[in-house]
C-alpha positions in Angstrom: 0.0 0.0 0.0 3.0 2.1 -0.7 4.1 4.1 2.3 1.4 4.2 4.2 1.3 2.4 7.7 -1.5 1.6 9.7 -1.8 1.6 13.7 -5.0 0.3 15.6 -5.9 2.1 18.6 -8.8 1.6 21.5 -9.9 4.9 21.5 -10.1 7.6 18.9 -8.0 11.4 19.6 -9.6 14.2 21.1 -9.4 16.0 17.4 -11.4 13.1 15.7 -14.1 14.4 13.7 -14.1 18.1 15.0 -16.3 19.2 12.7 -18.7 16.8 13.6 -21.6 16.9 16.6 -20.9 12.9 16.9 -17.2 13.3 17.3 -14.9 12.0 19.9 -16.0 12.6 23.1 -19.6 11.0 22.0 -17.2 8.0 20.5 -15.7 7.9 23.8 -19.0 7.7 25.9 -20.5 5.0 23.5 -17.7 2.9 24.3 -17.4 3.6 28.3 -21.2 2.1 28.3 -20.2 -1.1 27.4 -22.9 -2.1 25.4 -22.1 -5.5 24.7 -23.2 -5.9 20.8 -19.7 -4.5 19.3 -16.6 -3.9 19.8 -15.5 -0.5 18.6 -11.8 0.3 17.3 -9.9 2.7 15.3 -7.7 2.3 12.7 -4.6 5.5 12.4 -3.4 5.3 8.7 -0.4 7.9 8.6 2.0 7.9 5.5 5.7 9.5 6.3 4.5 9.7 10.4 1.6 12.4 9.2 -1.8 11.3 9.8 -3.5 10.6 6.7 -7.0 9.6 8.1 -8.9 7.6 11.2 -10.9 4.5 10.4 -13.8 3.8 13.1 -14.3 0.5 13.0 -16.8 -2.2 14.9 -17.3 -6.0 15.2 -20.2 -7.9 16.2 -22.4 -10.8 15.2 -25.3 -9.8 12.8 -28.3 -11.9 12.4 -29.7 -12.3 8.4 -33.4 -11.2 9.7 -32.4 -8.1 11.3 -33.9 -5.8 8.6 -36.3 -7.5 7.6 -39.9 -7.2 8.3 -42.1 -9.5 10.9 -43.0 -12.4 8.7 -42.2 -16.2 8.0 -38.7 -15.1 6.4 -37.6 -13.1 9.2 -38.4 -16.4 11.5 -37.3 -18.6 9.1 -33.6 -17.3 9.0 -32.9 -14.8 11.7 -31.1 -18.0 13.6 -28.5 -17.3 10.7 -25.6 -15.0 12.1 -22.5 -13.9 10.5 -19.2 -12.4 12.1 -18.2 -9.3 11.0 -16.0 -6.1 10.9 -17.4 -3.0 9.8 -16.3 0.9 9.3 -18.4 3.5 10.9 -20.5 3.4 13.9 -23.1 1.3 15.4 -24.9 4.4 17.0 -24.4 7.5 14.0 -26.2 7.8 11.1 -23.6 9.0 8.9 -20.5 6.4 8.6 -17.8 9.1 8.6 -14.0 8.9 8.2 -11.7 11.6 9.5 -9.6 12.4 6.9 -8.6 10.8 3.3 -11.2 8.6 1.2 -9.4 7.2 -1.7 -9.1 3.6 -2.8 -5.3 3.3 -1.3 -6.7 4.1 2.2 -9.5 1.9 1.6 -7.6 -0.8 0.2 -4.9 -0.9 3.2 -8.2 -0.7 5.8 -9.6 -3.6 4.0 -6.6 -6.0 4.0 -6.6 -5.1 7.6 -9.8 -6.1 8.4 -9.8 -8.9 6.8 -7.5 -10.4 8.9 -10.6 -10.1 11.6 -13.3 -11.0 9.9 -14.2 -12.7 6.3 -17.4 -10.7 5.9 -16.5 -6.6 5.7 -19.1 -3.9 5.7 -19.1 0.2 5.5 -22.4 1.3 7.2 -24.4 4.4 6.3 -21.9 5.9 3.9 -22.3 8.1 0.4 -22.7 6.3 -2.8 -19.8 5.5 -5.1 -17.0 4.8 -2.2 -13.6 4.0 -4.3 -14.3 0.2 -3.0 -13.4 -2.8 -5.3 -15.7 -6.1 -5.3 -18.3 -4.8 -2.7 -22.0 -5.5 -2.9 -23.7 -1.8 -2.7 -27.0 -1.8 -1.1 -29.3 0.9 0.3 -29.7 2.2 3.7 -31.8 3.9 5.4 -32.4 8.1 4.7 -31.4 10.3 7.1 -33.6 13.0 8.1 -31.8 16.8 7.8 -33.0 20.4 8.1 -31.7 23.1 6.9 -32.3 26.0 8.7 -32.8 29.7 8.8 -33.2 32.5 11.0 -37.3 31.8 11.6 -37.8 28.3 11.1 -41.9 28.7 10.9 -41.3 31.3 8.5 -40.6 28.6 6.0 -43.4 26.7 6.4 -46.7 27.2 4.8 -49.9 28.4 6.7 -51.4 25.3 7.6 -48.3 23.8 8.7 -47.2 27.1 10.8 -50.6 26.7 12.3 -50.6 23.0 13.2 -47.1 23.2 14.6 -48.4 26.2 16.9 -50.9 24.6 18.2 -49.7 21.2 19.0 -46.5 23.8 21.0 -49.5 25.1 22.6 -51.0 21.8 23.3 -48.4 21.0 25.6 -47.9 24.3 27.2 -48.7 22.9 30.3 -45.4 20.8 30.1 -42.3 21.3 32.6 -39.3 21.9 30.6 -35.7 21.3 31.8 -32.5 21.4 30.0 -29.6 19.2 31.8 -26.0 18.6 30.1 -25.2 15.8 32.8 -28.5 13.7 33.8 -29.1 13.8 38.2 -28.6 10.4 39.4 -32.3 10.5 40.4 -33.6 10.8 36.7 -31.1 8.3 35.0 -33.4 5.6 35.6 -36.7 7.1 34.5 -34.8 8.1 31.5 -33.9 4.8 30.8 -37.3 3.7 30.9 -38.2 6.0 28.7 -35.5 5.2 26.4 -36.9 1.4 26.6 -40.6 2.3 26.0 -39.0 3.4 22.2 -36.7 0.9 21.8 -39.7 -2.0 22.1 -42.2 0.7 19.8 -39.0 0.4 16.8 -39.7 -1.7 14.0 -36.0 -1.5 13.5 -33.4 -1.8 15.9 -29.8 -2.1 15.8 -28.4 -1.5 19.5 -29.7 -1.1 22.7 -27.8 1.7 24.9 -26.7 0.2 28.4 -28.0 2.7 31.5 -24.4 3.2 31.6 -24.5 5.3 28.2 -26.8 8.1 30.2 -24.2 8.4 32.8 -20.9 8.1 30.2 -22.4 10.9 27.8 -22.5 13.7 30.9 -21.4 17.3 29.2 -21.9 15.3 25.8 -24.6 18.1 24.0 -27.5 18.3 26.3 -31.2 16.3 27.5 -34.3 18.3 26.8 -36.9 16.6 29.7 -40.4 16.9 29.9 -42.4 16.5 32.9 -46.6 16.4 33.5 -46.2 18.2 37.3 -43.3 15.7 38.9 -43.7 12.7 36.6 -41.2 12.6 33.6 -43.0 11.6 30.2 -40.0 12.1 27.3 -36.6 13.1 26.8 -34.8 13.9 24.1 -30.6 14.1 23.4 -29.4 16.7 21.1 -25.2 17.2 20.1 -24.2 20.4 19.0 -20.9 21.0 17.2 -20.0 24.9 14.9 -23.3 24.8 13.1 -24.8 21.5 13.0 -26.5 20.1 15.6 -27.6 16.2 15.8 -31.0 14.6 18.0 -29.4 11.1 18.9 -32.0 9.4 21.3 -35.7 10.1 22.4 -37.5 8.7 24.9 -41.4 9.3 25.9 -44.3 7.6 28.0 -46.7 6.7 24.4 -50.1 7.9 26.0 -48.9 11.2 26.9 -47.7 11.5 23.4 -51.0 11.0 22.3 -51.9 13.3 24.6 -49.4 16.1 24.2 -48.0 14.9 20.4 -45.1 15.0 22.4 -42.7 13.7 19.5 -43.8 16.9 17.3 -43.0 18.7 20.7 -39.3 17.6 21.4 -38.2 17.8 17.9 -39.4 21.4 17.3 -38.3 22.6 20.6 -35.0 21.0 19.4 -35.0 22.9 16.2 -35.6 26.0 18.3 -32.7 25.3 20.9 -30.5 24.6 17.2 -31.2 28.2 16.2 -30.5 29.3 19.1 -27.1 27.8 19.4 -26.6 29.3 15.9 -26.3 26.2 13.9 -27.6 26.2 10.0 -28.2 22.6 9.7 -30.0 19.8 12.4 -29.9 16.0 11.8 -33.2 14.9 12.8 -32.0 11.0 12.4 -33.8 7.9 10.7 -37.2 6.5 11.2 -40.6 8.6 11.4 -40.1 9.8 8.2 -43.8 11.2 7.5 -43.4 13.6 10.6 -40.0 14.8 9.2 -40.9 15.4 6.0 -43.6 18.1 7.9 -41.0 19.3 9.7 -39.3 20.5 6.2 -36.0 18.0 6.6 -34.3 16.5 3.0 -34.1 12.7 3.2 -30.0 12.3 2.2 -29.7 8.9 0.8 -27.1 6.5 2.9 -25.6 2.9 1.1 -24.4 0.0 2.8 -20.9 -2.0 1.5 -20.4 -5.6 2.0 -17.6 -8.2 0.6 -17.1 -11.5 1.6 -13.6 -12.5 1.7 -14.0 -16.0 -0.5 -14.7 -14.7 -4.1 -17.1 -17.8 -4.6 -19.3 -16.9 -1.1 -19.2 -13.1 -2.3 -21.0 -13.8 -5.7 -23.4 -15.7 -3.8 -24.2 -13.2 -1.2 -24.3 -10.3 -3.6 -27.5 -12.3 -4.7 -29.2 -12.0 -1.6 -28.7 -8.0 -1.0 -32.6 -7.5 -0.5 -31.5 -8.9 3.1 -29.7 -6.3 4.3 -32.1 -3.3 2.5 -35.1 -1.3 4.7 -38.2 -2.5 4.7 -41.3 -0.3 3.4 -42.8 0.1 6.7 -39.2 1.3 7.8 -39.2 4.2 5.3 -42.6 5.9 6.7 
């Protein structure tokens, strides 16, 4: 791979992705909760001792039904799991790399991980990576908004109005802002966090209490209380002008009540303004209410290879495994 040489480390630097609201001290929290799924690493490719780029990495076990809807084939073969290694992040939307994308760096991060795994995948990154031999498949959109100085402004009337009223709705509401969660409120929080965990038709990890504790000072928790009981949450990470909502949490009949969900993410896109940010990743899933929120759906592909070229042309067949389901896209 001519001169360049490749290190792996535990943990990534405290400049890794500092552009980036998900950058390394949320890397660092995911990892101190120990959530027991995947093993995240990082892979330092420098070429004449400057650092060329940093390769997040995880492995885990994946199961063949995992995207797939309820129904006989999800039974039928979810007892099917593969080993793998794959660049990005269980927990981000975006698979990011900090620093050179070009089929050398790819090419040396490869060999490497194939020395870990035979099946290799890149999760949630652009279309038309420099990769050789990979099956491309897509993923699932990610919600973004791009903002402006009024956000309601942009909307039409009837939106504006609805918006309004369901803020009004849920006037009632106790607000608090905390950047590190009181002990007292880290397992409610939790709860919450469950209650839309078991609601997901897609899931892909499940945060340890830990997490709650490890991401104190990581961006901040929006928490809503009816008088002393709390009924939602909501995480958001803030970094120059982007800001990202990475978990949300809520008791289900007071979102009926309240439309609670509409509640958190436009009080989030409020707080974004306010912290001067022109752009707020709103995340995947619930696409319908996004879409009335104004966000662009930005398309995201999945990479996979399988090290035995005779395995690979057979798995390449069976890509409609690994794509989002229709019900996943509303």
């Amino acid at each position: 791979m001519g001169d360049l040489q490749v290190t792996e480390l535990d943990e990534p630097p405290d400049n890794f992705l500092p552009d980036e609201p998900e950058g390394a001290a949320f890397y660092k929290a995911f990892q101190a909760s120990a959530i027991s799924e995947f093993t995240c690493r990082y892979l330092l490719l420098e070429k004449q001792g400057k650092r060329i780029a940093i390769v997040p990495y995880f492995t885990g076990v994946f199961s063949l039904g995992t995207l797939l809807p309820e129904g006989w084939l999800k039974k039928c073969i979810s007892w099917i799991k593969l080993r793998y290694a794959c660049v990005g992040h269980p927990s981000t939307d975006f698979g990011l790399i900090d620093g050179e994308i070009s089929s050398e760096v790819l090419a040396l991060v490869n060999t490497t991980l194939e020395k870990k795994s035979a099946l290799l995948a890149y999760k949630d990154f652009p279309e038309n990576l420099p990769l050789t031999g990979f099956t491309q498949v897509r993923g699932l959109p990610v919600a973004v908004l791009k903002l402006k100085d009024d956000y309601y402004s942009t909307l039409d009337g009837r939106r504006r109005y609805d918006f309004r009223h369901k803020l009004s709705s849920a006037s009632s509401l106790r607000f608090a802002e905390y950047g590190t969660l009181p002990e007292q409120l880290l397992a409610p929080v939790y709860q919450l966090y469950l209650n839309t965990v078991a609601q997901a038709s897609l899931r892909f990890e499940t945060l340890t209490p830990e997490y709650f504790r490890a991401v104190a000072g990581v961006g901040k928790f929006h928490l809503y209380f009816e008088g002393e009981k709390l009924i939602g949450f909501l995480q958001i990470l803030f970094k120059g002008n982007k800001s990202s909502i990475k978990y949300i949490g809520m008791d289900y009949q007071h979102n009926r009540k309240y439309n609670l969900y509409f509640v958190m993410c436009l009080r989030a896109i409020e707080a974004s303004l306010q912290s001067g940010c022109t752009e707020a990743e709103l995340g995947v899933s619930s696409y319908q209410a996004k879409h009335l929120m104004g966000c662009e759906m930005v398309a995201t592909c999945i990479y996979y290879r399988h090290r035995n070229a005779l395995v690979n042309r057979a798995a390449s067949k069976f890509k409609f495994l690994l794509e989002p389901a229709e019900q996943d896209l509303r």
